[in-house]
C-alpha positions as CSV (number, residue, x, y, z in Angstrom):
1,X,-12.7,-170.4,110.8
2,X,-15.1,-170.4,108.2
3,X,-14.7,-174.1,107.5
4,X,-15.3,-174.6,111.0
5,X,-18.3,-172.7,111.1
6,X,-20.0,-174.8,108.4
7,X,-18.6,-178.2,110.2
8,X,-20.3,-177.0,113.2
9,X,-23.6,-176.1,111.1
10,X,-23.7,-179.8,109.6
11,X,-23.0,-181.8,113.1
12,X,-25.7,-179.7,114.6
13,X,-28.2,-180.5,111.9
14,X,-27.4,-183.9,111.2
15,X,-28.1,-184.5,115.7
16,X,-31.2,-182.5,115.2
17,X,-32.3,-184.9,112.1
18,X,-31.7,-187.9,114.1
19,X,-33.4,-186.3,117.3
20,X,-36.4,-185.3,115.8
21,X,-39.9,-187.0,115.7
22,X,-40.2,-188.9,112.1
23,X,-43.8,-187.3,111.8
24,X,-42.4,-183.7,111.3
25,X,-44.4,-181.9,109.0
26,X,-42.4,-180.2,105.8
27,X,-42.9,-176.8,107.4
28,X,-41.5,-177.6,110.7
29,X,-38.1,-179.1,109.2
30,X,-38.1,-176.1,107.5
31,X,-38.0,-173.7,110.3
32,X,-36.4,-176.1,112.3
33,X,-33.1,-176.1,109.3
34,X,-33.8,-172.4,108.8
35,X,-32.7,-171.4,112.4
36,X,-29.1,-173.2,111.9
37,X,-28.7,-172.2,108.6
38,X,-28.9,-168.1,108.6
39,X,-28.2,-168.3,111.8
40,X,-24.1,-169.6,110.7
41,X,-21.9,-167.0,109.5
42,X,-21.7,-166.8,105.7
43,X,-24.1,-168.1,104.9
44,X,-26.5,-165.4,103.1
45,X,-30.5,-166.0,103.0
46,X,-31.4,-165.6,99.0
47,X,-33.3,-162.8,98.1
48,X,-36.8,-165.4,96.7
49,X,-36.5,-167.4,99.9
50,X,-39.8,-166.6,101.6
51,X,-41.6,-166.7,98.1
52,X,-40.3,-170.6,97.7
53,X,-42.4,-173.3,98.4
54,X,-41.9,-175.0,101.9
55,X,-40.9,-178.2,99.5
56,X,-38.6,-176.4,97.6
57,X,-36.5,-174.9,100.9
58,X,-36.1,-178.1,102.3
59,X,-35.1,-179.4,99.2
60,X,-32.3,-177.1,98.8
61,X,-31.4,-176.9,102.7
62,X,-30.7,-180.9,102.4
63,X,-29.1,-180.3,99.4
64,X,-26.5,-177.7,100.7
65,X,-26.5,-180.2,104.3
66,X,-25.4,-183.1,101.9
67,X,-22.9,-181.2,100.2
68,X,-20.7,-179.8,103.4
């Protein structure tokens, strides 16, 4: 089940990066990636992650997105 869950958590990111307008700003993608992310069972917000940098969350969302 869990497996599934994260399958489910990249094929729903991966639609919304290919739906959404190019001229996103960084904050949007954020919020946008934020919303699938803790929203996926077991997958735990870190403690720091609303003192990170807008640039630094995406970075790490993608990163985690890349490696599912």
């Amino acid at each position: 089940m869990k497996n599934e869950n994260l399958n489910l958590m990249k094929m729903f990111l991966t639609l919304q990066d290919i739906a959404t307008d190019k001229n996103e700003t960084i904050k949007q993608k954020v919020k946008r990636k934020e919303r699938i992310f803790f929203n996926t069972n077991g997958i735990i917000k870190p403690q720091n992650w609303e003192t990170l940098p807008d640039k630094e969350k995406l970075k790490r969302m993608n990163k985690a997105q890349n490696n599912l």
